[in-house]
Each structure stands twice: as structure tokens, then as C-alpha cells.
N, CA, C and O atoms as a GROMACS GRO file, in nm:
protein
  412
    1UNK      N    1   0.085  -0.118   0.000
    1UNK     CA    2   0.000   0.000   0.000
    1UNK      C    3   0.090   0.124   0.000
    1UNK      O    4   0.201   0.133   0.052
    2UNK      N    5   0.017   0.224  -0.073
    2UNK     CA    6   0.118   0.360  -0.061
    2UNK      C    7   0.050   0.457   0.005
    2UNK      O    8  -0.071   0.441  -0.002
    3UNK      N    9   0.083   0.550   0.066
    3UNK     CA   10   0.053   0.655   0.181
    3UNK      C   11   0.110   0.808   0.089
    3UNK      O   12   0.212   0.852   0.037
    4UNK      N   13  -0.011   0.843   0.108
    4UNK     CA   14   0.010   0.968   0.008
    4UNK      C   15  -0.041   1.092   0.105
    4UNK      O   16  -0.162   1.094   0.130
    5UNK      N   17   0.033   1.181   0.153
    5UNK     CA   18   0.027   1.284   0.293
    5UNK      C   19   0.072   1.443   0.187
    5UNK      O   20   0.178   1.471   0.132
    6UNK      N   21  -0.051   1.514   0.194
    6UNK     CA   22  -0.025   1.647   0.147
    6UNK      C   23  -0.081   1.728   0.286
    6UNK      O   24  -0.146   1.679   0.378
    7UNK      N   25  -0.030   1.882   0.268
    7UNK     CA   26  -0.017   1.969   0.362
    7UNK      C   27  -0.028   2.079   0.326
    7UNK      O   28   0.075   2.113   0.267
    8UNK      N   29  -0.136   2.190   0.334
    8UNK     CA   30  -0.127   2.351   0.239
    8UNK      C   31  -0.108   2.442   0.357
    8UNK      O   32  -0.147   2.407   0.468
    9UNK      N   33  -0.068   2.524   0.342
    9UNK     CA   34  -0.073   2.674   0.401
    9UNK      C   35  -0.213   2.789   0.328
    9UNK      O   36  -0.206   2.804   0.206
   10UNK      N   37  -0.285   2.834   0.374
   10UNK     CA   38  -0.355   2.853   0.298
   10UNK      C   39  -0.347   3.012   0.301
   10UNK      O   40  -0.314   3.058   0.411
   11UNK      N   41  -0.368   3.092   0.212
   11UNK     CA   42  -0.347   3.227   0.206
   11UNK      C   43  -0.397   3.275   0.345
   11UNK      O   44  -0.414   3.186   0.429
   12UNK      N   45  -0.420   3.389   0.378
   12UNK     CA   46  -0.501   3.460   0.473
   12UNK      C   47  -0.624   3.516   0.413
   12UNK      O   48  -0.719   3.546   0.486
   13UNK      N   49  -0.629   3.537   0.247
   13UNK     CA   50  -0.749   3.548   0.162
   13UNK      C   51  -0.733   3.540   0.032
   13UNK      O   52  -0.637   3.579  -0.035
   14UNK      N   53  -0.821   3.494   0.002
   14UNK     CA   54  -0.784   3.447  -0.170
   14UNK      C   55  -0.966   3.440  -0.190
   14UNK      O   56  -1.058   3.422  -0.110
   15UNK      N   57  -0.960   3.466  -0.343
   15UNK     CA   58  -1.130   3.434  -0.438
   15UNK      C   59  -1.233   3.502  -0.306
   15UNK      O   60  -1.325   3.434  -0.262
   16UNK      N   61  -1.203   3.646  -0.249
   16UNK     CA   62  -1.301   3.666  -0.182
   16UNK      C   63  -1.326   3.627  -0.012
   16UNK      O   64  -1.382   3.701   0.069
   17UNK      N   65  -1.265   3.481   0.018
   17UNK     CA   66  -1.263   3.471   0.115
   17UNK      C   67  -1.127   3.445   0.238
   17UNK      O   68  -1.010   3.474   0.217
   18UNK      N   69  -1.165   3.403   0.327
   18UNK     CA   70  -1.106   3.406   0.462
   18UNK      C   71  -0.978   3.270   0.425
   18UNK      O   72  -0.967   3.236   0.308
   19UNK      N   73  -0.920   3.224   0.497
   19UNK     CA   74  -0.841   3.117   0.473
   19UNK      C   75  -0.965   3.025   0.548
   19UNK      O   76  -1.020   2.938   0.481
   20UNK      N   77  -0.996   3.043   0.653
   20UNK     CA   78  -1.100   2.964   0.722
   20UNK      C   79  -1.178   2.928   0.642
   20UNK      O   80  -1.193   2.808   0.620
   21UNK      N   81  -1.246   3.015   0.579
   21UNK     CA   82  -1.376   2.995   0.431
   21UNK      C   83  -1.285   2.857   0.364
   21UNK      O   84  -1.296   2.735   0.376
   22UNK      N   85  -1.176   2.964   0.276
   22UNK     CA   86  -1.153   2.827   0.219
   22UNK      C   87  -1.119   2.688   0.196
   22UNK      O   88  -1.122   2.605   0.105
   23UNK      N   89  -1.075   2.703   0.366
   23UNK     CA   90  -1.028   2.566   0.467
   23UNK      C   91  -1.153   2.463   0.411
   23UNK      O   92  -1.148   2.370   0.331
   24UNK      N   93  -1.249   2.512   0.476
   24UNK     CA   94  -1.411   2.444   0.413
   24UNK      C   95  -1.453   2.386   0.315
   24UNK      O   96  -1.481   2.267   0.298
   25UNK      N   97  -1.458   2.480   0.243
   25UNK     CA   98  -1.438   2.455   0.090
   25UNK      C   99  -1.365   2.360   0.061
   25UNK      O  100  -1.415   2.254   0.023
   26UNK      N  101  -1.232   2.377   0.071
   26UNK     CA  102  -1.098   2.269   0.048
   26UNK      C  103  -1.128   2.116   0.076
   26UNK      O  104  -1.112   2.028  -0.008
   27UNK      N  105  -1.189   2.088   0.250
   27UNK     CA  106  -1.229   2.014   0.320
   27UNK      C  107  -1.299   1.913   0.187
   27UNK      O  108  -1.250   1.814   0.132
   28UNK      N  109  -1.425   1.979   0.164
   28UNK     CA  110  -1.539   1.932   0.101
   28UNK      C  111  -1.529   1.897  -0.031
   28UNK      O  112  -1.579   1.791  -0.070
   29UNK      N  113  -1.464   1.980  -0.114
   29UNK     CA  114  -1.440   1.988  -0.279
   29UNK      C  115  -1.288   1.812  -0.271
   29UNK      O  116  -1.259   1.738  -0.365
   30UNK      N  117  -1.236   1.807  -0.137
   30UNK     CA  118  -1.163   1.701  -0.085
   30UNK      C  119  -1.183   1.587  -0.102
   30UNK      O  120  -1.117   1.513  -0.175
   31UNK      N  121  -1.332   1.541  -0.001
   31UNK     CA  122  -1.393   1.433  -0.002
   31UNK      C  123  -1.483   1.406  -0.096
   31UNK      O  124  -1.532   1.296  -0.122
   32UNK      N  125  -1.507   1.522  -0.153
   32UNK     CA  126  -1.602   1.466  -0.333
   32UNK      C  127  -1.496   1.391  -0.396
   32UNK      O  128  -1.544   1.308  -0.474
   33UNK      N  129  -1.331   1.388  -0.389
   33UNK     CA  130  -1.292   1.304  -0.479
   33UNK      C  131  -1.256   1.176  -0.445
   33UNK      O  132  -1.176   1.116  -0.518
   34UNK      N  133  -1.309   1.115  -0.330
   34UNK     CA  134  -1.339   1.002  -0.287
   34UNK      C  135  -1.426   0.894  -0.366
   34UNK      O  136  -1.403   0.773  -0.370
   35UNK      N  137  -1.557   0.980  -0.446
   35UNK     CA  138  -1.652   0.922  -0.491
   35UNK      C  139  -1.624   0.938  -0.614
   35UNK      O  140  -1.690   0.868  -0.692
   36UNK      N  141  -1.530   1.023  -0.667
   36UNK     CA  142  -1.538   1.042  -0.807
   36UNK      C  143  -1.389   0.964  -0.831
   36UNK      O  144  -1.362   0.944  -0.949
   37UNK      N  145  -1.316   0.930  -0.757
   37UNK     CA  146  -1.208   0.871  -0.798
   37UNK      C  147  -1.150   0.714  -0.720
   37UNK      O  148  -1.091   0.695  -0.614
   38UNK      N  149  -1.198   0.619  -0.832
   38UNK     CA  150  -1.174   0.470  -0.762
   38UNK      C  151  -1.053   0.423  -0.723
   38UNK      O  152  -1.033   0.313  -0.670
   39UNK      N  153  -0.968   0.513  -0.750
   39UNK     CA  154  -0.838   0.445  -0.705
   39UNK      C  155  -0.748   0.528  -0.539
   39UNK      O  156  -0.636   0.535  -0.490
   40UNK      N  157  -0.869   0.568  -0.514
   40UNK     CA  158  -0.834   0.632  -0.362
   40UNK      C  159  -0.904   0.534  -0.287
   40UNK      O  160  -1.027   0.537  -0.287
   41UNK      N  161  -0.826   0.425  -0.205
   41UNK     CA  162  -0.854   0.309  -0.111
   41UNK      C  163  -0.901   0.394   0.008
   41UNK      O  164  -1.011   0.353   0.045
   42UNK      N  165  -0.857   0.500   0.083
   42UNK     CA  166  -0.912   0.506   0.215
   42UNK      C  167  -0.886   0.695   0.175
   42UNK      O  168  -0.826   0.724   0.072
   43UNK      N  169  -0.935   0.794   0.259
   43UNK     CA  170  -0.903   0.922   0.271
   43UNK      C  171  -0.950   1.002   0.433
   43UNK      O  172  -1.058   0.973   0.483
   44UNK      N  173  -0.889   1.067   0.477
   44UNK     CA  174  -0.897   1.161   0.555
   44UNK      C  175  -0.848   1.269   0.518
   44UNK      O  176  -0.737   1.273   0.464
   45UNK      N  177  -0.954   1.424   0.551
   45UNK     CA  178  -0.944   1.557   0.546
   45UNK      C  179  -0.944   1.629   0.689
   45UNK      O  180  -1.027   1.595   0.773
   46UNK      N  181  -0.877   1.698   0.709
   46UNK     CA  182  -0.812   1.740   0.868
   46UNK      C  183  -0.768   1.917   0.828
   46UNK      O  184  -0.679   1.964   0.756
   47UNK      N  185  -0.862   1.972   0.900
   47UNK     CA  186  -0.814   2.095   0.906
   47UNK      C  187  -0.716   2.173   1.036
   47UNK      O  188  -0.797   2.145   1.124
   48UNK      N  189  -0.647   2.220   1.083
   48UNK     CA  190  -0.597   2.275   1.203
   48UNK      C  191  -0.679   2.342   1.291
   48UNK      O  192  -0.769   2.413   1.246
   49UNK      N  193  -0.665   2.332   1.389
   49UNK     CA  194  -0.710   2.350   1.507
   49UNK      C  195  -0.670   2.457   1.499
   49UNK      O  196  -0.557   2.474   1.454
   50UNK      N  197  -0.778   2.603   1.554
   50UNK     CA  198  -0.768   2.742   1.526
   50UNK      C  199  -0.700   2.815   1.645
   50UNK      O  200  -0.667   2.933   1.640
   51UNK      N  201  -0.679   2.719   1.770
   51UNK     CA  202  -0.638   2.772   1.878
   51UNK      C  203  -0.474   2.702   1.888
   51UNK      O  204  -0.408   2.717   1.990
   52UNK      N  205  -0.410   2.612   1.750
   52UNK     CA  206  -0.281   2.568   1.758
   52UNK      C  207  -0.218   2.625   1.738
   52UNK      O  208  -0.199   2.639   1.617
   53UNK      N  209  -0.129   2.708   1.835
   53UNK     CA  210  -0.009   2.796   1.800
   53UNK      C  211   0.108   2.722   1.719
   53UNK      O  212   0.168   2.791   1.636
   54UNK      N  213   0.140   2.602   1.735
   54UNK     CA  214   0.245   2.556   1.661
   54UNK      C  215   0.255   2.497   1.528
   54UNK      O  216   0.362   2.467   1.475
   55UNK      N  217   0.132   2.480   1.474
   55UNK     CA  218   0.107   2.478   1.328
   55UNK      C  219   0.179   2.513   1.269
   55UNK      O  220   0.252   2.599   1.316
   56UNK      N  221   0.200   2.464   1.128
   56UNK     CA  222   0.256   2.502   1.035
   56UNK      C  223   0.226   2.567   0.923
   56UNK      O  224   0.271   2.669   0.869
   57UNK      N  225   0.087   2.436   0.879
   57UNK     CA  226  -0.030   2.419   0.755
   57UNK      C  227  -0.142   2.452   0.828
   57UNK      O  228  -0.150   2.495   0.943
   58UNK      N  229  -0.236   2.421   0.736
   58UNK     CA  230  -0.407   2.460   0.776
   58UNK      C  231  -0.449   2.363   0.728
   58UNK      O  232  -0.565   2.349   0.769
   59UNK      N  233  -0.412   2.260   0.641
   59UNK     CA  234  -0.502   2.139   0.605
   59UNK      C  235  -0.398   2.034   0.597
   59UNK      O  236  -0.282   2.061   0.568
   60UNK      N  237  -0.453   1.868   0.630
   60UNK     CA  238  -0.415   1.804   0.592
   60UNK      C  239  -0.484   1.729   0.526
   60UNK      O  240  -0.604   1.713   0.549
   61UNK      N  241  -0.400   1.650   0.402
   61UNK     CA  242  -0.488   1.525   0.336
   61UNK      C  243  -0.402   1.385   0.336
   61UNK      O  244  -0.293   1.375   0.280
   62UNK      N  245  -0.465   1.287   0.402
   62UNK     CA  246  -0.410   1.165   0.401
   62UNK      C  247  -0.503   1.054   0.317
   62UNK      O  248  -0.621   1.026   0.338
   63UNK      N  249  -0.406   0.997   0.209
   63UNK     CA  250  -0.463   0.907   0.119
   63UNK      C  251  -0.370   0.799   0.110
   63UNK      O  252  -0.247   0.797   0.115
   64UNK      N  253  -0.479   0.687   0.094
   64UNK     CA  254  -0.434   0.565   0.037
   64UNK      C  255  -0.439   0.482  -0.062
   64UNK      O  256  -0.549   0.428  -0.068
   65UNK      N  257  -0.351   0.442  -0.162
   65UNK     CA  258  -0.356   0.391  -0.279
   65UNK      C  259  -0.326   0.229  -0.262
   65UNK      O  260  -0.298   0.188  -0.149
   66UNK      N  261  -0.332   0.150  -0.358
   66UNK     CA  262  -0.328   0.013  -0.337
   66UNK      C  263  -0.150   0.006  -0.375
   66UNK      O  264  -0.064  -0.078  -0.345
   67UNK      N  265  -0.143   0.144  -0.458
   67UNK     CA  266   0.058   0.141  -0.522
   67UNK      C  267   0.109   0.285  -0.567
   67UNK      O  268   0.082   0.395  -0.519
   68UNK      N  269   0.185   0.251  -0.664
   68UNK     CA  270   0.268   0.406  -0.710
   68UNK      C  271   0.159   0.409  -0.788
   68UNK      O  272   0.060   0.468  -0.745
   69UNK      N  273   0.156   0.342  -0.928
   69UNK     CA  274   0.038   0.328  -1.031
   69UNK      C  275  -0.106   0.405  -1.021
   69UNK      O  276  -0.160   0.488  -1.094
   70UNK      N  277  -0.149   0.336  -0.888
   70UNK     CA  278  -0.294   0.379  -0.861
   70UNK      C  279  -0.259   0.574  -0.843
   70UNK      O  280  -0.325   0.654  -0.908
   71UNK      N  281  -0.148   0.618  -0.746
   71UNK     CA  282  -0.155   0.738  -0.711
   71UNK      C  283  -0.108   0.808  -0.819
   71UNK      O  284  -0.140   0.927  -0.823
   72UNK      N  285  -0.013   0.748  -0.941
   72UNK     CA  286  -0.052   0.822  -1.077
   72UNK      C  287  -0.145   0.882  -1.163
   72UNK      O  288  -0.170   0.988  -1.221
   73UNK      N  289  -0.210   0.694  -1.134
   73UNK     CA  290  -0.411   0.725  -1.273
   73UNK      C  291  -0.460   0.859  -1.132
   73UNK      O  292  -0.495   0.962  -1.189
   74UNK      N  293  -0.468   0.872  -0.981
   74UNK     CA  294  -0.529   0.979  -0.914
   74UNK      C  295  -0.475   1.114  -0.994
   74UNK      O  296  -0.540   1.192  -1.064
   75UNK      N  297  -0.323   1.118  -0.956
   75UNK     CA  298  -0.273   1.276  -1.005
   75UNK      C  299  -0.319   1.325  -1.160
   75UNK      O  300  -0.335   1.443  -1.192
   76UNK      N  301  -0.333   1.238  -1.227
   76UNK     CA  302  -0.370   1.234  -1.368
   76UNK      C  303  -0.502   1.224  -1.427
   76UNK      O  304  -0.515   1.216  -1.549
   77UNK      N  305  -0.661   1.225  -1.299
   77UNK     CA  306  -0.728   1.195  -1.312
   77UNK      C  307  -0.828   1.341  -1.314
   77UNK      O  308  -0.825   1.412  -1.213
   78UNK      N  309  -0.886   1.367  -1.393
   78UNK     CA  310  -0.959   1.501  -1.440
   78UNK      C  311  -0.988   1.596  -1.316
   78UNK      O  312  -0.968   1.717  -1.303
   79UNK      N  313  -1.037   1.509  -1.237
   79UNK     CA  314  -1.097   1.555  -1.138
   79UNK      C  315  -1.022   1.603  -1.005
   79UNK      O  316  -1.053   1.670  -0.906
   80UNK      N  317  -0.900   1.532  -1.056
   80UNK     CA  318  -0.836   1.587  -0.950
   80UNK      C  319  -0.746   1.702  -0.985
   80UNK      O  320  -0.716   1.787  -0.902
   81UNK      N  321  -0.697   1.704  -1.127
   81UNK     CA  322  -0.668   1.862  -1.147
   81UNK      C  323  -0.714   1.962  -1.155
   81UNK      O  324  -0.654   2.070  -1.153
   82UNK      N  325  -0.889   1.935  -1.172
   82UNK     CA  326  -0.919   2.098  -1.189
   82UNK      C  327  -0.937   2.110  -1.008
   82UNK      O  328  -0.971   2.223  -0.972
   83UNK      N  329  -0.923   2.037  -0.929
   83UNK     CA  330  -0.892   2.075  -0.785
   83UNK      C  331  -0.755   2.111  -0.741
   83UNK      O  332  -0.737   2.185  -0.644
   84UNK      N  333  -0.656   2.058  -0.813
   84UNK     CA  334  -0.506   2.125  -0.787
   84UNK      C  335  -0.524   2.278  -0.857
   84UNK      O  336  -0.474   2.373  -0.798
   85UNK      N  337  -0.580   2.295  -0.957
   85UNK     CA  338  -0.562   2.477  -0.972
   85UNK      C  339  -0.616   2.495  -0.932
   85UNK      O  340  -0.608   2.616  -0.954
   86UNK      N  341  -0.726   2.482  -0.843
   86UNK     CA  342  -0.799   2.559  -0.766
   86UNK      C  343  -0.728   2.614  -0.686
   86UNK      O  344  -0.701   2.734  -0.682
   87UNK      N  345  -0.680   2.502  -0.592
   87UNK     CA  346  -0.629   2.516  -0.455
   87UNK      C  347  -0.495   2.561  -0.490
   87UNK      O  348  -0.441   2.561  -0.379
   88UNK      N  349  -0.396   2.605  -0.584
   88UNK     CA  350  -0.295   2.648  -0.610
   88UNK      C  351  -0.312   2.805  -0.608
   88UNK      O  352  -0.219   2.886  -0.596
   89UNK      N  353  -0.466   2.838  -0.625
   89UNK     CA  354  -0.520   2.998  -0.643
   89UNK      C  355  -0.523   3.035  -0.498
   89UNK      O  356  -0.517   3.157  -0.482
   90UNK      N  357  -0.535   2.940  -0.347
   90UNK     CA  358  -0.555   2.978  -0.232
   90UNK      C  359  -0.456   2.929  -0.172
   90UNK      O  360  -0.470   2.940  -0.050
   91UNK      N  361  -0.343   2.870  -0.208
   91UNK     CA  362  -0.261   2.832  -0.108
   91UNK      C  363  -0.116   2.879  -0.120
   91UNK      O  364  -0.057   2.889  -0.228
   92UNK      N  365  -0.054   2.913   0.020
   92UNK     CA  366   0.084   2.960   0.012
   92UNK      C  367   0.189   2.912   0.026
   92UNK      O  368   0.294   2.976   0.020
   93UNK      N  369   0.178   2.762   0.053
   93UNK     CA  370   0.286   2.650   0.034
   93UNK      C  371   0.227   2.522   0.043
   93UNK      O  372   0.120   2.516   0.105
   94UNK      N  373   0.267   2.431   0.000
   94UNK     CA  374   0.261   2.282  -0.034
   94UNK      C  375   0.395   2.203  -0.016
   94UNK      O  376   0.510   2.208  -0.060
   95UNK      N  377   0.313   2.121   0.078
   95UNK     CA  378   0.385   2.001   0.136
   95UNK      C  379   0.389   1.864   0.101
   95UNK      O  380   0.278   1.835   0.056
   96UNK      N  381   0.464   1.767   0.101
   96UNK     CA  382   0.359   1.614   0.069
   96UNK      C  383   0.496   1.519   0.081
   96UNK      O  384   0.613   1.551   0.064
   97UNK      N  385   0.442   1.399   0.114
   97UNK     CA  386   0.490   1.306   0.109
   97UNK      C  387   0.421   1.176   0.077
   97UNK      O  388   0.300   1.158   0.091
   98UNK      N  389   0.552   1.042   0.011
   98UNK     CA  390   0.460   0.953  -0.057
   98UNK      C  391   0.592   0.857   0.071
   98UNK      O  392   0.707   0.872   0.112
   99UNK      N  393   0.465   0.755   0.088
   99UNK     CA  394   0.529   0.601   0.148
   99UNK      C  395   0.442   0.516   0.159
   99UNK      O  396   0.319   0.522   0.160
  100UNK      N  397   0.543   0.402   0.169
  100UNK     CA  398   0.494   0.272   0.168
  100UNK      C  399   0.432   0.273   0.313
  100UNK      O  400   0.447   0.346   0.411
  101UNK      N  401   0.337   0.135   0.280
  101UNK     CA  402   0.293   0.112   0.433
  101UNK      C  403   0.244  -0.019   0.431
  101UNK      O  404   0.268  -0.086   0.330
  102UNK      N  405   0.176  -0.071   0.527
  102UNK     CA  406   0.095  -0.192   0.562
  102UNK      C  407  -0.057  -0.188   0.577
  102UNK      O  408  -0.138  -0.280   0.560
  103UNK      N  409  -0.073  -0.091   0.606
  103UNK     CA  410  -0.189  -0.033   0.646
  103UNK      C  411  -0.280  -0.076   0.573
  103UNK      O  412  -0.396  -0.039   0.590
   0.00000   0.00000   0.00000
């Protein structure tokens, strides 16, 4: 199994709203690609805790693929790019990591 861990910073405002707004947004437009994309085995969406001083990011996304392959056809999969420019319009750094696991 592969472990696929991204991490955004999210502006302080972007398209109108708050970073909080678009935390939400992010959250949600997130877990729609659960249903629209079969090669995501498991997912969690995690926003930061508003009272964590030691933060870094404002969102996390943890995904699981069955391999490298599967998290390719994802990155390459329609639906998930017109959500990377989105979120490239609200965010001020990007993080990520890929690993193996058992899980």
C-alpha cells in the first residue's frame, strides 16, 4: 500500500474569502474526490485547530492507494486537477509526502 500525505498553508485570503472559508471549501471539494475517484482506497481531510499555535499548515490530506500506479491514474485523473488549480489559487505553500505502508 502507498501513503500519500499532502499539507497547504492557505493564504489569509484568496477568491473573496477568509483562509478559514476556504479551509471548508478545500475540506469538502476534498472528499467529493473520494466518490469520483476509484483508485483512492481510504481518505482523511483534517483541518488545524484554530487555537494551535504551533502549526505550520491549515489542512491536511491523508490518502491511500493500493501502489505508485494507482496514485498516478489519481494525479492524472480530471478531477483531480481541476482541484489542484484551484487550490494552487488559495494556497501559500505545499507540502507532501509519498510512502509505503501496511496499512
Amino acid at each position: 500500500m502507498l501513503r500519500h500525505l499532502v499539507l497547504w498553508k492557505l493564504k489569509p485570503e484568496a477568491d473573496g474569502r477568509t483562509a478559514a472559508e476556504n479551509g471548508l471549501i478545500l475540506k469538502q471539494r476534498l472528499l467529493a474526490l473520494h466518490q469520483a475517484i476509484p483508485e483512492i482506497k481510504a481518505m482523511k481531510v483534517a483541518l488545524n485547530m484554530p487555537r494551535s499555535a504551533y502549526a505550520n499548515y491549515d489542512a491536511v490530506l491523508d490518502l491511500l492507494f493500493d501502489d505508485y500506479q494507482a496514485l498516478e491514474r489519481y494525479q492524472t485523473h480530471p478531477k483531480h486537477i481541476e482541484l489542484a488549480e484551484w487550490i494552487a489559487t488559495i494556497r501559500q505553500e505545499r507540502a507532501s509526502v509519498d510512502y509505503e505502508t501496511e496499512d
